[in-house]
Backbone bond lengths (Angstrom), bond angles and torsions (degrees), N, CA, C in turn:
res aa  C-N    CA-C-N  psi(-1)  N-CA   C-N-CA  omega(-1)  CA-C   N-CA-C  phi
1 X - - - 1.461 - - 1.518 109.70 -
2 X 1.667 95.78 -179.18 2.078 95.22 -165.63 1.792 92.75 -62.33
3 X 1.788 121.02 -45.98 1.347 108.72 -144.47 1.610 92.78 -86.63
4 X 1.546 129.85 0.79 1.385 116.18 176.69 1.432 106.16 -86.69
5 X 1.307 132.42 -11.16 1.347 136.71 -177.99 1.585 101.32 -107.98
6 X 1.345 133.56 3.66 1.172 108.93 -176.96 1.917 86.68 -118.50
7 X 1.213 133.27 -29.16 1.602 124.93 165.75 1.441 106.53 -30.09
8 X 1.241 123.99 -62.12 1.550 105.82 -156.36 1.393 108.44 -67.83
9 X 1.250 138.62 19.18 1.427 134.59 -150.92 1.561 82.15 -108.35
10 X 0.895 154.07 -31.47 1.210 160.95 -176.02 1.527 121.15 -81.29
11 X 1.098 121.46 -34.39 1.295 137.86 152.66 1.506 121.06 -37.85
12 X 1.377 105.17 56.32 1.858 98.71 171.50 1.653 97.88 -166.66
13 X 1.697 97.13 175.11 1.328 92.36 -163.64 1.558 103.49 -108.10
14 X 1.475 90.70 145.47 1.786 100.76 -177.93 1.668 117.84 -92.67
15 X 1.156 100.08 164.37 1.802 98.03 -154.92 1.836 86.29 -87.38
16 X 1.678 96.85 -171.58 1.770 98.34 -172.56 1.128 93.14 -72.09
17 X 1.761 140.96 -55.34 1.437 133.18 170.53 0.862 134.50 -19.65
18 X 1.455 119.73 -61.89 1.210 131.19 -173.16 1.534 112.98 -57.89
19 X 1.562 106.94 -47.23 1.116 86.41 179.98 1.663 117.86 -95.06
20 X 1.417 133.93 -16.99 0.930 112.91 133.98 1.720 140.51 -9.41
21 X 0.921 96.58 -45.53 1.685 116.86 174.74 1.425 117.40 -46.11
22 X 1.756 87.60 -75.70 1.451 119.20 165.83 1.536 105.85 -42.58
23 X 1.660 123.71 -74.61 1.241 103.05 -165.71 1.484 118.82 -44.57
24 X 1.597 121.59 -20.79 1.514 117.82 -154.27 1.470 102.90 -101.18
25 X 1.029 136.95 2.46 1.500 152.22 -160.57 1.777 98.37 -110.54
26 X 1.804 106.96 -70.13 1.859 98.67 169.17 1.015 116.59 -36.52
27 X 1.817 118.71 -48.19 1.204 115.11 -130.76 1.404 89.71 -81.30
28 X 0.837 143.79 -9.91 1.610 157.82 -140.26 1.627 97.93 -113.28
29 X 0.857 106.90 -59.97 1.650 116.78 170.80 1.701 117.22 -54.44
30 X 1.310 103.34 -45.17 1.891 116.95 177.14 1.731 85.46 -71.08
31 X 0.724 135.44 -22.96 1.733 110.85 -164.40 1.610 94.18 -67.15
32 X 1.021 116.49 -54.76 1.415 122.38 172.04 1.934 115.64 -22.82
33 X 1.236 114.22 -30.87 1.276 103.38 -168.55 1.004 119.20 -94.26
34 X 1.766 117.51 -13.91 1.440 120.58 165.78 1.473 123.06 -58.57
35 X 1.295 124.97 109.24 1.528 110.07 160.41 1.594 135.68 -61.83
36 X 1.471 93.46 159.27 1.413 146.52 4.94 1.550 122.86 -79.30
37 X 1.115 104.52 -11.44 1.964 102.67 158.29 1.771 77.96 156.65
38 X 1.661 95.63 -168.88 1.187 110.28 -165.36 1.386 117.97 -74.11
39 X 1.402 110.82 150.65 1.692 109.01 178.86 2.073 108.41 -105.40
40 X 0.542 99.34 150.62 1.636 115.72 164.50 1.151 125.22 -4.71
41 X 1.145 112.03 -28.61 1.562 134.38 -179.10 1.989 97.22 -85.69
42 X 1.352 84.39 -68.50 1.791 83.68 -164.47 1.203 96.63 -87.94
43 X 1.433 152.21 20.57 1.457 132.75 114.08 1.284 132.51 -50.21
44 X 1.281 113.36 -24.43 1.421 112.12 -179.96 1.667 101.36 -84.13
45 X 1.197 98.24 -45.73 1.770 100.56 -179.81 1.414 106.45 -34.52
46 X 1.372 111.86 -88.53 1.135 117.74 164.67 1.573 135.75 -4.93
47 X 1.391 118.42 -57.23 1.218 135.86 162.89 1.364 130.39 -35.58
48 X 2.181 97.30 -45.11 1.332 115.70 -173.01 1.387 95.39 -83.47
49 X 1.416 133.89 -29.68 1.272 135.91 -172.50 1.593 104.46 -61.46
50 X 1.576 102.63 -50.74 1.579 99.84 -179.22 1.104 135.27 -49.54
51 X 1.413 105.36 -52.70 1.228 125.62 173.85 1.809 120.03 -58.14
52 X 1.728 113.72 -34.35 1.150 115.58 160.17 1.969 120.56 -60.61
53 X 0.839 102.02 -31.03 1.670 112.64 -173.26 1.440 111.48 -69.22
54 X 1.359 107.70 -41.87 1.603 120.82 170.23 1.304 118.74 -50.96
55 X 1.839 98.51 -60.90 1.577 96.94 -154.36 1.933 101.26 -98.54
56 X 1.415 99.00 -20.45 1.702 100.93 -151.29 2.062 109.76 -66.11
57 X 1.134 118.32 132.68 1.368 92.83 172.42 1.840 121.63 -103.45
58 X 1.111 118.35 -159.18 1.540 118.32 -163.93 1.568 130.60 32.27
59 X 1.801 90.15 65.75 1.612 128.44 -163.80 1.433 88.66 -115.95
60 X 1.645 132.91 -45.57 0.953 111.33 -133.08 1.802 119.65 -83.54
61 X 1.481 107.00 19.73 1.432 88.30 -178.42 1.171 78.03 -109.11
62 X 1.376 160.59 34.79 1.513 151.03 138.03 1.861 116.03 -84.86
63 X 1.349 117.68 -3.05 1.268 146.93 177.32 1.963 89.69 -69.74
64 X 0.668 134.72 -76.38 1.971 110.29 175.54 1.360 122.82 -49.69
65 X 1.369 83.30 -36.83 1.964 74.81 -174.73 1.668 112.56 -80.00
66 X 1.415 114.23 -12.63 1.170 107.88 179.14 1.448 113.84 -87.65
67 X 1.640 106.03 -22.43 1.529 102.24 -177.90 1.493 103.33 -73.19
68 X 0.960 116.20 -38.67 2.203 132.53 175.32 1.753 98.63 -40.40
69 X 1.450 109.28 -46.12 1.347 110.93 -176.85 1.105 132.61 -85.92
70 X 1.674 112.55 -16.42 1.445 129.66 161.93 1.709 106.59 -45.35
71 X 1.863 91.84 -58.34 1.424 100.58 -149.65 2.003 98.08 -70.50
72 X 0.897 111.88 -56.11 1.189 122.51 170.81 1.782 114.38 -28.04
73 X 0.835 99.22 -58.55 2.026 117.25 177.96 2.235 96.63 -52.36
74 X 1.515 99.33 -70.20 1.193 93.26 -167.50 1.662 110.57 -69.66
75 X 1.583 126.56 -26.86 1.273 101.87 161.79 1.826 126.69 -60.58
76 X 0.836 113.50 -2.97 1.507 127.33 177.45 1.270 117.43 -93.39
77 X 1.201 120.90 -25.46 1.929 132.77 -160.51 1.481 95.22 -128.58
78 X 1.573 141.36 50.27 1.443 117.11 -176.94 1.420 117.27 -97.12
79 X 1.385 102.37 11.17 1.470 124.14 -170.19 1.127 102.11 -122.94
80 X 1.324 136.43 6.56 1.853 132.09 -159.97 1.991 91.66 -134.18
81 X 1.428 113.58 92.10 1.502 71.52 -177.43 1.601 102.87 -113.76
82 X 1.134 107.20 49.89 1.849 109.36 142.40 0.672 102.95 -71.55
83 X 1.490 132.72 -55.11 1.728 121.42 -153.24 1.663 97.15 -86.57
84 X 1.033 94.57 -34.58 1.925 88.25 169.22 1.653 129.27 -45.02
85 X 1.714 93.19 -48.23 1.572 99.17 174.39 1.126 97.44 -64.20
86 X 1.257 134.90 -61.07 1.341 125.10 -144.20 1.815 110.16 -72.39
87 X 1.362 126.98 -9.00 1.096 137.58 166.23 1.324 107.79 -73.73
88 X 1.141 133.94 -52.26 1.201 123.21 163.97 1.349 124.93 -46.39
89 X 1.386 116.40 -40.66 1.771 127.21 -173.88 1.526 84.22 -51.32
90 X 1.401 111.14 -62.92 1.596 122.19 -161.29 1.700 97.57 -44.65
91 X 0.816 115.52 -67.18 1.827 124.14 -164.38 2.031 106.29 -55.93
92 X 1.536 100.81 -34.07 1.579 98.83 167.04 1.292 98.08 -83.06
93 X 1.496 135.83 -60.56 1.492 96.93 -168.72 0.788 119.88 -58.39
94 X 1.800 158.26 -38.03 1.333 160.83 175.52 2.029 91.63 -26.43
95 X 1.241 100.13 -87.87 1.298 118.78 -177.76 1.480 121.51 -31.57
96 X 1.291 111.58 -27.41 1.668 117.98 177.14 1.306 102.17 -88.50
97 X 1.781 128.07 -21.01 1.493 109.58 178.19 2.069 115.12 -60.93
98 X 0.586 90.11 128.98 1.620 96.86 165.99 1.691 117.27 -63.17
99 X 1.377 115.03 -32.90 1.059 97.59 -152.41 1.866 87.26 -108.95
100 X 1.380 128.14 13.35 1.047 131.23 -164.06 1.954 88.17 -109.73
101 X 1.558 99.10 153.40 1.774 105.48 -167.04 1.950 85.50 -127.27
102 X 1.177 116.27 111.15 1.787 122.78 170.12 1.218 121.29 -99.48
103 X 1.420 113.50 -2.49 1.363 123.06 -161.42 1.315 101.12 -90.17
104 X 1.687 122.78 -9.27 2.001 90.78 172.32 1.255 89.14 -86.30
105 X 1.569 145.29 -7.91 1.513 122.16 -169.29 1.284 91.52 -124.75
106 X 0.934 123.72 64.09 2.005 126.46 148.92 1.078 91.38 -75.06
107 X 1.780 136.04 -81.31 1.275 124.11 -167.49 1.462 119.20 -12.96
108 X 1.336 120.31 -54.91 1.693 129.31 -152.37 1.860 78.09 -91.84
109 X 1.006 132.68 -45.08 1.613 115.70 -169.09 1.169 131.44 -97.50
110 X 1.602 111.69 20.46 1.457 124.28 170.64 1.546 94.76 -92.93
111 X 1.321 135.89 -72.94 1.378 129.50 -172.69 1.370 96.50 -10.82
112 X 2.041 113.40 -104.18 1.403 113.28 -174.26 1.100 136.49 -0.14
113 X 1.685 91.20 -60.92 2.119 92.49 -178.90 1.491 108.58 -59.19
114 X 1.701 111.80 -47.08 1.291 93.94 -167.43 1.813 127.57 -71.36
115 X 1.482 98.58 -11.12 1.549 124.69 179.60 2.022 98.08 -62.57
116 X 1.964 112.33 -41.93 0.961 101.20 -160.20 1.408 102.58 -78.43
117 X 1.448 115.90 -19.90 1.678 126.93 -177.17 1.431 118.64 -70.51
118 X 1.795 96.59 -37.73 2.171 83.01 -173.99 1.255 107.76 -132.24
119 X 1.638 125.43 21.64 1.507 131.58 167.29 1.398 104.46 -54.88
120 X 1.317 111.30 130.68 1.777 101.97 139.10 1.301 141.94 -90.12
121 X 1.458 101.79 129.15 1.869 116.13 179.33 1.630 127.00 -62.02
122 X 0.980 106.73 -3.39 1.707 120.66 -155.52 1.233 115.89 25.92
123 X 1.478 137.61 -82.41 1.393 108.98 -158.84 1.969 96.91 -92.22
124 X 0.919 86.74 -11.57 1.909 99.49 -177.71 1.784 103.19 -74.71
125 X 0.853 110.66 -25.17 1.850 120.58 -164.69 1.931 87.99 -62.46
126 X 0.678 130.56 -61.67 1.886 120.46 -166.08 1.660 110.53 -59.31
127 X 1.086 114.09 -23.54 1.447 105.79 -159.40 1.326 108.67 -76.37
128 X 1.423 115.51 142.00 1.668 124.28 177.69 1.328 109.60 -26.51
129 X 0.939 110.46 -58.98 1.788 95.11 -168.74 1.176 120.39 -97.29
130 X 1.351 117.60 37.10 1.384 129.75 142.33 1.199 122.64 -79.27
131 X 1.718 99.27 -55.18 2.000 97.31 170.80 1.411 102.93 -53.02
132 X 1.453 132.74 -35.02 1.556 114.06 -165.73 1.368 116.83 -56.51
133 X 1.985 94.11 -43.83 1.792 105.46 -172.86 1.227 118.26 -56.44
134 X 1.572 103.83 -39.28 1.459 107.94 -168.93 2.221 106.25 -76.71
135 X 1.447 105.48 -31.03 1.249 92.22 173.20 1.858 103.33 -72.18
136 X 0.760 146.42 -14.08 1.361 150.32 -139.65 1.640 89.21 -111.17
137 X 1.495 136.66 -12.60 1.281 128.76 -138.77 1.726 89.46 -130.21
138 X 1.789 109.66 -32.15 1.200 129.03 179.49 1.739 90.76 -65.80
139 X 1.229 117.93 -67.88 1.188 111.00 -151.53 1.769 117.07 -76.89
140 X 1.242 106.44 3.96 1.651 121.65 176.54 1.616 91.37 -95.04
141 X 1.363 130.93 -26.93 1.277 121.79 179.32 1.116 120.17 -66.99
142 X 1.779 108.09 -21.42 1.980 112.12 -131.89 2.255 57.32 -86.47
143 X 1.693 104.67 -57.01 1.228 102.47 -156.50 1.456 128.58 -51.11
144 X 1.362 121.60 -14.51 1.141 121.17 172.67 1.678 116.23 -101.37
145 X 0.898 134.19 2.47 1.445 155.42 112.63 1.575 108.45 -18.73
146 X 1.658 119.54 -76.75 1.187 106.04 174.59 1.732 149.82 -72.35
147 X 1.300 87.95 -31.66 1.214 121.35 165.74 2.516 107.56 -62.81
148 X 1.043 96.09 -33.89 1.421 79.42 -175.75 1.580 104.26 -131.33
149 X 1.618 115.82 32.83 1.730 112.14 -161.63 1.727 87.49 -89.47
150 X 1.278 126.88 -33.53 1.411 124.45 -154.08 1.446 103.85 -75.71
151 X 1.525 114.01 -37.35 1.526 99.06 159.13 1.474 135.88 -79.75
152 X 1.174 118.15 -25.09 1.420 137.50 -143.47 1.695 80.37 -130.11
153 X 1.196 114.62 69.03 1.619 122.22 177.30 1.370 117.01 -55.80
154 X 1.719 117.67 -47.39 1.418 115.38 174.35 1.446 118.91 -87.91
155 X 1.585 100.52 21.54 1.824 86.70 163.15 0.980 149.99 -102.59
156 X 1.636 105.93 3.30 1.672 125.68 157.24 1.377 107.74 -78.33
157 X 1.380 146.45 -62.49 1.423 158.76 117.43 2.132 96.45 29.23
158 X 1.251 101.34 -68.07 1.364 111.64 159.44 1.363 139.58 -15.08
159 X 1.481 84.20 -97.65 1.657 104.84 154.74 1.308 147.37 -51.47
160 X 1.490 82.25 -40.53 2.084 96.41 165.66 1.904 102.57 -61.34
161 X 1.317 95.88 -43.19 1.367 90.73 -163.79 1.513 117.59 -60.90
162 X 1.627 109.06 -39.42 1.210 116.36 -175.93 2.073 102.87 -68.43
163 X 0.985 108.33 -46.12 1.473 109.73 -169.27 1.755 97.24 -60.94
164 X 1.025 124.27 -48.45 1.452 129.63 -176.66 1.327 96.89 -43.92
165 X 1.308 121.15 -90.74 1.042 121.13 -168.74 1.982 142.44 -43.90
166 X 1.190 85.88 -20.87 1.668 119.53 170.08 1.557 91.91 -76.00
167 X 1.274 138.66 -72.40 1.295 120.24 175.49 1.641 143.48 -58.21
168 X 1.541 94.84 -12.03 1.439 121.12 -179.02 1.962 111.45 -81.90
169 X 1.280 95.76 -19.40 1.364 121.83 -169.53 1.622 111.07 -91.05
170 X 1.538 126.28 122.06 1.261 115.60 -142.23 1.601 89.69 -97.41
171 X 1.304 93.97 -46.48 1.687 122.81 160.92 1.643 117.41 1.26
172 X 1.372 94.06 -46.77 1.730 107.07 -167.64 1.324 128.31 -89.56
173 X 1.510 151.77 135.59 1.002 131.13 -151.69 1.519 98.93 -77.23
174 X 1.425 99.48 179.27 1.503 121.10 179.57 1.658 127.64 -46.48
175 X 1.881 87.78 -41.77 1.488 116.12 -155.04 1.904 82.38 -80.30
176 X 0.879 100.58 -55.08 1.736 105.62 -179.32 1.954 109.60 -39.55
177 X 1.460 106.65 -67.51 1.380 121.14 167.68 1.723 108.75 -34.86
178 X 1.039 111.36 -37.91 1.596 111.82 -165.09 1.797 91.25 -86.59
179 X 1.168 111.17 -30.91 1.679 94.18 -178.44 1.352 113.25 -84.99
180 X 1.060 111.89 -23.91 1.899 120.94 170.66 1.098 102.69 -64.35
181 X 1.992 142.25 -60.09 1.609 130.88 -177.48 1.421 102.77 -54.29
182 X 1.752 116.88 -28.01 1.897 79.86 -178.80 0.941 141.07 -102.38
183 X 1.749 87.75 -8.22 1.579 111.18 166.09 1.561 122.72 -40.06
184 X 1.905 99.84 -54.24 1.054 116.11 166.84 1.642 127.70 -61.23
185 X 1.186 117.70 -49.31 1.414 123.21 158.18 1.715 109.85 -48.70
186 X 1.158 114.44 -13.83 1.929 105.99 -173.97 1.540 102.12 -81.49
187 X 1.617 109.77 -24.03 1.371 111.48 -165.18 1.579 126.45 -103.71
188 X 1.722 95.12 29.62 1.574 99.75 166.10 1.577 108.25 109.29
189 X 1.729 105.54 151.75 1.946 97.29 170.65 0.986 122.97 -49.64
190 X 1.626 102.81 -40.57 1.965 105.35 -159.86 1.640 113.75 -49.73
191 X 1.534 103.74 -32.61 1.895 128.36 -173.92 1.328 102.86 -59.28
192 X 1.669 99.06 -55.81 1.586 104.79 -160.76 1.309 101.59 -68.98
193 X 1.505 118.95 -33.66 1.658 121.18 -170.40 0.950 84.01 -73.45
194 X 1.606 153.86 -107.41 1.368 147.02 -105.15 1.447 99.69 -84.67
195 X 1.294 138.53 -59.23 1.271 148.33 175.42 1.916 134.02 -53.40
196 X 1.394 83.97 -56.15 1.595 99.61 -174.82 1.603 109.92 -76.99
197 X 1.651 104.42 -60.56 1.794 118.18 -164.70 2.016 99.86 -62.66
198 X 1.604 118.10 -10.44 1.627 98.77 -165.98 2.038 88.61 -87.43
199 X 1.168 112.12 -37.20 0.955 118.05 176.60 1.577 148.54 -63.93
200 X 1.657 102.01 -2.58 1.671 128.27 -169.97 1.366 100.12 -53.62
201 X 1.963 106.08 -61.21 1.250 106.34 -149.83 1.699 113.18 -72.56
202 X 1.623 115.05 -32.58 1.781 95.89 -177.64 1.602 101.07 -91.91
203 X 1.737 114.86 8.49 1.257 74.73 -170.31 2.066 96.78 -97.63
204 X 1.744 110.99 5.06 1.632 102.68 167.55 1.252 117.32 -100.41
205 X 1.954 102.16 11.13 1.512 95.32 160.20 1.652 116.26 -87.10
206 X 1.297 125.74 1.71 1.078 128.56 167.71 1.406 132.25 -95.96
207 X 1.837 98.54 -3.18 1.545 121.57 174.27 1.811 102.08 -68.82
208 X 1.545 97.10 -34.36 1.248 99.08 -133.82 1.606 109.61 -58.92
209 X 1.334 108.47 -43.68 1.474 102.77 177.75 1.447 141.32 -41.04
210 X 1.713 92.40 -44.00 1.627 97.63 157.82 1.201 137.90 -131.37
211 X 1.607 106.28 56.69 1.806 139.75 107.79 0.736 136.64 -51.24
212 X 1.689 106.97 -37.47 1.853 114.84 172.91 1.206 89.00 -105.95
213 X 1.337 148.25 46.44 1.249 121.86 160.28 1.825 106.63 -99.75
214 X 1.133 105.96 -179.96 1.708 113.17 -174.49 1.438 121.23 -126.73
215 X 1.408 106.73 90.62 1.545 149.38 26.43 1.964 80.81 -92.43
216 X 1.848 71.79 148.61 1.734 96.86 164.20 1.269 126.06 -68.75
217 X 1.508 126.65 122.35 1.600 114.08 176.02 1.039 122.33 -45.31
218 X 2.015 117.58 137.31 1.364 118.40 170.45 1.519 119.49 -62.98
219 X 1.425 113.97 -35.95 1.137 129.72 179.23 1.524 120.77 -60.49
220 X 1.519 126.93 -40.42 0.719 138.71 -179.10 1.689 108.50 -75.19
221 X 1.243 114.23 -31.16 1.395 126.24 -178.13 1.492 111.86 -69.37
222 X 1.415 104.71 -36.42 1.405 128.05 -178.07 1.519 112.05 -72.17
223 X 1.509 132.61 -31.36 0.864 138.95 158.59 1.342 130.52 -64.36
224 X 1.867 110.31 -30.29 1.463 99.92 -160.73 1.267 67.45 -98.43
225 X 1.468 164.46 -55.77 1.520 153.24 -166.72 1.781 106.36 -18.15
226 X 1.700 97.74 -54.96 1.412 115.34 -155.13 1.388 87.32 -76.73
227 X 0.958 141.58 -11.93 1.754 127.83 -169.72 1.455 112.45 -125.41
228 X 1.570 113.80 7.81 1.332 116.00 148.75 1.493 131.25 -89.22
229 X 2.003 101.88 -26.01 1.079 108.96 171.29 1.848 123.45 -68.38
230 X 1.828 94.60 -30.79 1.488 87.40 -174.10 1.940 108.32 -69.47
231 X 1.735 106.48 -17.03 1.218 86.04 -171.35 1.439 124.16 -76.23
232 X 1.691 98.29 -23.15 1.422 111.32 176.24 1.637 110.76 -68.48
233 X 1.323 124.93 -34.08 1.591 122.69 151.86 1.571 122.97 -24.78
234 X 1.252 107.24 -66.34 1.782 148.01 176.37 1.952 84.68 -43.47
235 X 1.533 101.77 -84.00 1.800 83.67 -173.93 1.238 135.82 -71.95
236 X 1.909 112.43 -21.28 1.584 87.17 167.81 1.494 112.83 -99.48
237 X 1.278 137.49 38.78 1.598 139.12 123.76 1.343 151.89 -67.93
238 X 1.656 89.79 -13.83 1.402 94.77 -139.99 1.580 81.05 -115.96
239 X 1.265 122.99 -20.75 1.700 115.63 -167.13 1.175 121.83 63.72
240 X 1.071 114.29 47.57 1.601 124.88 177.07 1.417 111.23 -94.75
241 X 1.273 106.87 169.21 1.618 105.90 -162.56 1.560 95.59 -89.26
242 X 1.915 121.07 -165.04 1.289 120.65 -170.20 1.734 105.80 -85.25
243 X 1.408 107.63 -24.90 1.461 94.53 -172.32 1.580 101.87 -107.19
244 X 1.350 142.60 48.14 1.059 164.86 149.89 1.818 107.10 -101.01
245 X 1.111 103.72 -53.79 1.278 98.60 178.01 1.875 113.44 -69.21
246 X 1.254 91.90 -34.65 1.950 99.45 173.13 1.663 97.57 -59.58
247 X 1.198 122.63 -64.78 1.270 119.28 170.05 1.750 120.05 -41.51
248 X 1.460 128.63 -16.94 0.804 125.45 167.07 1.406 153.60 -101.36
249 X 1.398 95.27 -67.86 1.677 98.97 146.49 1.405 133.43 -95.48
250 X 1.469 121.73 0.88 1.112 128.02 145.77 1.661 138.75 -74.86
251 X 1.093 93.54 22.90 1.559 121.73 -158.15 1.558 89.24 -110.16
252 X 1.202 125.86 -34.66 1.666 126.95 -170.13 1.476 99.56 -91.22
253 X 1.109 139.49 -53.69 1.255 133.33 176.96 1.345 130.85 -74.25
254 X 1.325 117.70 8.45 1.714 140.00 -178.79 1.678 80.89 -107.66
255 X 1.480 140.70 -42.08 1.390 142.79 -140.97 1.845 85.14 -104.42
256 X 1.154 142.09 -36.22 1.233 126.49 -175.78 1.365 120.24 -80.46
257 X 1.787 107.57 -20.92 1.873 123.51 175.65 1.544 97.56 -67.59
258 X 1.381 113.24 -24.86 1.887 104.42 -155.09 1.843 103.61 -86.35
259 X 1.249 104.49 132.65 1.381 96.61 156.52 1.422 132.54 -100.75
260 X 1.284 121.46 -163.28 1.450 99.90 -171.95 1.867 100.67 -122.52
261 X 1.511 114.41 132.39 1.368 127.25 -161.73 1.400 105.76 -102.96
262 X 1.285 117.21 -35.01 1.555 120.94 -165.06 1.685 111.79 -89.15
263 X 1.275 109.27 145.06 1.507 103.43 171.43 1.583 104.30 -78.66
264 X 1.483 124.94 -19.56 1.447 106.68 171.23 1.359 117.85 -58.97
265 X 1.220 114.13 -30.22 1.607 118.15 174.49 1.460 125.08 -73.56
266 X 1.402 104.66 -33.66 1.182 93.64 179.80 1.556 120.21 -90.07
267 X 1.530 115.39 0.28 1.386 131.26 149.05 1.593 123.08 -57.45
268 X 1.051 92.02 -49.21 1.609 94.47 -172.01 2.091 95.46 -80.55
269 X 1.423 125.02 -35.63 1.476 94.50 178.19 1.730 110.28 -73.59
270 X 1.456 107.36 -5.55 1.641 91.97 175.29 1.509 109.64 -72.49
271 X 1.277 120.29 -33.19 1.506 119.59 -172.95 1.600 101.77 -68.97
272 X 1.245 128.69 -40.74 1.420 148.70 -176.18 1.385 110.37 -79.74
273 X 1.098 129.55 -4.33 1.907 129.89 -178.46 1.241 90.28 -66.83
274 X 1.987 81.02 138.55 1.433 100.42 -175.80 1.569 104.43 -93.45
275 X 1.218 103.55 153.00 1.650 105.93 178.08 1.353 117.79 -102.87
276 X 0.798 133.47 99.07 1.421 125.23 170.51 1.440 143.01 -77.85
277 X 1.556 102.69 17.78 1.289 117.50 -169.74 1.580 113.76 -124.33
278 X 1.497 103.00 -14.16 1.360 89.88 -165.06 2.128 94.68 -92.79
279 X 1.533 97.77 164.33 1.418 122.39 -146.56 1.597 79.86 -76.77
280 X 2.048 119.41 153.32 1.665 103.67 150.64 1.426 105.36 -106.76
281 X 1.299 121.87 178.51 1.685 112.89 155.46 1.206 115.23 -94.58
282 X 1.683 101.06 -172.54 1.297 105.13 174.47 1.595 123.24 -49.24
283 X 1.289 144.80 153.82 1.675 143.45 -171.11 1.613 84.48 -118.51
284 X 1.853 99.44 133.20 1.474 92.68 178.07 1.904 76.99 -153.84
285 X 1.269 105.47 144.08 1.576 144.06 -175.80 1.490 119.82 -127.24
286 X 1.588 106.17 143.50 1.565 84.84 161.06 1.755 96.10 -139.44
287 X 1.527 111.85 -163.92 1.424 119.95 -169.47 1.910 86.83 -152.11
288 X 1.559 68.51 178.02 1.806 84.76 -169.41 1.763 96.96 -151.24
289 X 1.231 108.77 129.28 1.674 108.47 -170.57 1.034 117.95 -88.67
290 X 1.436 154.49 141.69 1.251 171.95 -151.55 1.988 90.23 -65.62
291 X 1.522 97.78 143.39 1.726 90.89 -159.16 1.618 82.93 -101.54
């Protein structure tokens, strides 16, 4: 299989530099986890690290061990997301070097991302720059999606699947749901049309309660935000006519005025209440490369 042929790639020995390197690059990244977060000093560190990761070349046999350390860091930090963002920074700059090759360890560096996109934070999950990370985590997905779908055929197929189902799942908190619509919204109309738009209407009849609740959920707000934008994505991409688009993203804001009258409905959102409390785990995937 891909991950029994891509282990031994790691198997060799690194010079005193290199790992030198390595130590000075984590260590730069861990400063981040001390509270209350980083000071001035290890922001700049950091910075220089970034900027080395991007441009510098004869990195790439430190390219496993750093993805090993990505994943490792964010199963440890799923509640911290400084160190979360900044794991991500790490995984885009990797990816922006040119002269660096990630593609035998996508396997090992899709989990993470998607761990950093639809984990829940619990009391950390609302705060602004969580929605950023998690939109920020969507759109490093959409890109490595494109960048490696033509070989690695089932790894959009993948991802859709995993994000689908995370939103299909009532089970999961809110904050999670909101990283699955943009995940899905990161990956094009065709997604949002076939996937996202059949699903608007029961899934903002299940917003609805706490939208109207007093105070209204952020989370919930955050969701129906994220699923108006993908629809408005959906029509100006897609070239659809005016009452296609009424059918579309006007379909969410006719769905947040409505309340619910029937006791069949309000049966079926009790079976369907969303939870917003309970914990997810880590999200881990794999792919298989074009033979």
């Amino acid at each position: 299989t891909a991950a029994v042929d891509a282990r031994p790639l790691v198997k060799h020995r690194l010079s005193a530099e290199l790992q030198t390197y390595f130590e000075k690059v984590t260590s730069a990244v861990r400063a981040f986890v001390v509270p209350p977060g980083a000071d001035d000093i290890a922001i700049a560190e950091w910075r220089a690290c970034e900027q080395s990761l991007t441009t510098d070349g004869g990195l790439q046999q430190l390219v496993p061990y750093f993805i090993q350390f990505v994943s490792d860091e964010v199963a440890r930090s799923l509640r911290q997301h400084d160190i979360l963002t900044i794991l991500l920074k790490f995984c885009q700059a990797m990816s922006r070097n040119s002269t660096l090759d990630i593609e035998p360890y996508l396997h090992q560096l899709m989990p993470p991302i998607l761990t950093i996109l639809l984990a829940h934070r619990g009391a950390n999950a609302a705060v602004d720059d969580d929605w950023t990370l998690r939109d920020d985590a969507a759109k490093f997905l959409s890109v490595l999606c494109v960048r490696f779908g033509s070989k690695y055929t089932n790894l959009q197929p993948r991802v859709t699947r995993t994000l689908l189902q995370t939103l299909l799942d009532p089970a999961r908190p809110l904050t999670t749901h909101y990283g699955a619509i943009r995940g899905l919204s990161q990956l094009g109309p065709h997604v949002i049309a076939v996937l996202l738009m059949p699903n608007v209407a029961p899934y903002v009849s299940l917003l609805m309660p706490k939208l109207n609740a007093n105070p209204p959920s952020m989370a919930a707000q955050r969701c129906f935000d994220a699923l108006r934008d993908a629809a408005c994505k959906y029509v100006s991409n897609s070239g659809i006519g005016p009452n296609d688009a009424k059918n579309s993203s006007d379909v969410i804001k006719v769905e947040q005025k409505t309340t619910d009258d029937g006791d069949a409905d309000d049966d079926r959102q009790d079976k369907m209440a969303v939870d917003d409390k309970k914990p997810s785990t880590t999200v881990h995937t794999g792919l298989e490369p074009v033979s």
